[in-house]
C-alpha positions, 0 to 999 in steps of 0.5 A: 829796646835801644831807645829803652835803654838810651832813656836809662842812662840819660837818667842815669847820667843825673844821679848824684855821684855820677861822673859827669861828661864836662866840656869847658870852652873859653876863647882866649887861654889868657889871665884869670878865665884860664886859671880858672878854667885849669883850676876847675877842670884839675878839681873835677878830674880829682874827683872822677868826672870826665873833662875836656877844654876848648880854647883859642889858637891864636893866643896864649902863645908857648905859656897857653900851650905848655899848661894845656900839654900838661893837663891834657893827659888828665883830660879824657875829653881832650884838649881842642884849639880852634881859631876863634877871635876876640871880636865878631868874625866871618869865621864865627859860623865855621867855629861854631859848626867845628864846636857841634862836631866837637860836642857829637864826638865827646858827648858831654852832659855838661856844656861850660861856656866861660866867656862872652864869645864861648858862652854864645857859642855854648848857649847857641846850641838847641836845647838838648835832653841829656846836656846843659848849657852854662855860662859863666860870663867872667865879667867879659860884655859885662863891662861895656856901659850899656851907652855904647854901640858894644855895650848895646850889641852885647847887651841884646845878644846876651837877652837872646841867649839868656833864655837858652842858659840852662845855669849862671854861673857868677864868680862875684856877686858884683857880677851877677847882680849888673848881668840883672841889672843890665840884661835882665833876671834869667829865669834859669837856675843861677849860682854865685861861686867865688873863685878860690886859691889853694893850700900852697898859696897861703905861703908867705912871699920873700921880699927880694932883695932888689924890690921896689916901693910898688909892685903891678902883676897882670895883663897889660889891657886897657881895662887893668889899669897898668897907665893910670898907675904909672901916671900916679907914680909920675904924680907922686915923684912929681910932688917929692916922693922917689917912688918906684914900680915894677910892671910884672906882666905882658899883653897888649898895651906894652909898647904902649906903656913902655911909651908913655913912661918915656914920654913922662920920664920914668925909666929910672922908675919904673922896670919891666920884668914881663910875665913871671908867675904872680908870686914872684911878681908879689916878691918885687914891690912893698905895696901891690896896686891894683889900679883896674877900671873894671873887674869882676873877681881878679885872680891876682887880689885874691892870691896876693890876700893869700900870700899875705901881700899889702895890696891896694885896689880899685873899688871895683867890680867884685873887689870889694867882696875880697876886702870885705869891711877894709874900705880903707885900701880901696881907691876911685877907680880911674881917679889917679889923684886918689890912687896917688894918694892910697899909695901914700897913705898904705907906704907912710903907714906900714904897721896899718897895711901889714896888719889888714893883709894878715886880717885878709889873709884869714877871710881868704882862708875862710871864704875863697878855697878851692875846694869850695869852688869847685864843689861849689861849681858841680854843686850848680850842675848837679842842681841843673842836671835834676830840674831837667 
């Protein structure tokens, strides 16, 4: 009788419009993988799933803890913080046996695994009847070129995994197709959902008043770029152009790059500002740069198209899936001359940039909401909990 009626509600639990059991698990609780994350949980929970997160303890600091203590009422699966770290570690097998117990008690149907260390996490547990495992790689082992010694180790990790993926879940097509490109062709389901925005952040943003002529917004990581824009701005002054920068951010590199513009001479330049949500950021340039070396679907291009915000990018990684036909505010990646030369063309021709940030304001709109994200999330694992 009993295992008559566990056979029930495994079926039951794949019927459309079921509330799901959701664990998301990512590792650090940092930059656009955790906005995500929050934005996707908050969406399920609106619409009756059960959801829980999981996430690193050693990083976010006090801003990682106050967006978690806030959702973490709505949350019937629990907020979860283990120490897990960037880089292999001999902790690695205690994380991984602390996440089997975590997953024994919250009984999930659905297993997220956002990120190259979560998702291996994730997708190292057996397969099971009643769960699937997803994995959403945000770019991550992504971005190592495949000639390094990281590149090769992630590489042969992710072909191992690959066969105990139940769904991909990509956030740009720029990512799926170098996950096939550099991995191989899963032969699970998989999904290209684009990250989205909401209604409130389609607002316009307020020039303040003490704005400079370039705005920088995120993390301060090798792979964003933040040092090849201030040598573009040494480049720039060094050829006759005043212009000036404001660094809205924090991360690792921030000493470094307090370094290199004192060593370049730009401290009457350039300012600080250190984290600050990304609209007040938007608020303190005339021009935002993106100057990334690598990316997949940057959070911060997609918010600044909504706000209506003249922005200049990297071609790179999924950005030019956000500009779609305007190639003309997209620059060489790691090229500092064709970066300076971008932001000369974008500040001389100012009727131009406003004009293609209202167009992007419009395909924003029409392409990256929220809604449509994370219907279109659920929408994979709906589709994956029925080919089980």
């Amino acid at each position: 009788m009993n295992a008559v009626i566990f056979r029930m509600q495994t079926c039951m639990t794949t019927l459309p419009g079921t509330p799901l059991r959701i664990l998301h698990a990512t590792r650090a609780p940092v930059g656009g993988i955790f906005r995500h994350i929050l934005d996707v949980a908050n969406g399920q929970v609106e619409r009756g799933h059960q959801v829980g997160i999981l996430t690193d303890s050693l990083t976010g600091g006090d801003r990682a803890a106050a967006a978690l203590a806030e959702i973490a009422p709505r949350l019937a699966l629990g907020v979860h913080r283990l120490a897990i770290h960037r880089e292999p570690h001999l902790t690695d097998p205690l994380v991984w046996l602390k996440l089997q117990r975590l997953i024994k008690q919250t009984r999930p149907d659905v297993l997220h695994g956002h990120g190259a260390k979560a998702g291996a996490f994730v997708r190292m547990r057996p397969s099971s009847k009643t769960a699937i495992r997803v994995y959403t790689p945000h770019g991550g082992s992504l971005h190592y070129p495949l000639n390094t010694a990281k590149g090769k180790f992630y590489a042969t990790l992710e072909r191992a995994l690959m066969g105990r993926t139940d769904l991909f879940l990509f956030e740009s097509a720029f990512a799926r197709d170098t996950y096939g490109r550099n991995i191989g062709q899963p032969e699970a389901l998989v999904r290209c959902v684009f990250n989205g925005v909401n209604n409130s952040e389609f607002a316009p943003v307020p020039l303040a008043d003490d704005a400079t002529d370039l705005a920088y917004v995120g993390e301060f990581r090798h792979i964003k770029g933040a040092d090849l824009l201030i040598e573009a701005v040494a480049k720039l002054r060094a050829d006759g152009r005043r212009v000036t920068l404001t660094l809205g951010g924090d991360g690792e590199e921030t000493d470094a790059l307090k370094t290199q513009i004192a060593r370049l001479g730009l401290e009457p330049a350039v300012r600080f500002i250190g984290h600050v949500k990304a609209r007040d950021g938007f608020s303190k340039g005339r021009l935002l740069v993106v100057p990334s070396r690598g990316d997949s679907m940057p959070y911060v291009v997609i918010e600044a198209a909504a706000a209506g915000i003249p922005m200049i990018a990297a071609d790179v990684g999924g950005i030019p899936e956000v500009f779609a036909t305007h190639t003309d505010a997209l620059f060489t990646p790691g090229n500092v001359n064709a970066m300076a030369r971008a932001i000369e063309t974008a500040l001389d021709d100012r009727a131009a940039t406003l004009s293609r940030a209202a167009v992007l304001r419009q395909r924003i709109a029409a392409h990256f909401s929220q809604d449509a994200m994370v219907e279109g999330v659920l929408s994979g694992y709906r589709d994956a909990l029925a080919m089980r």
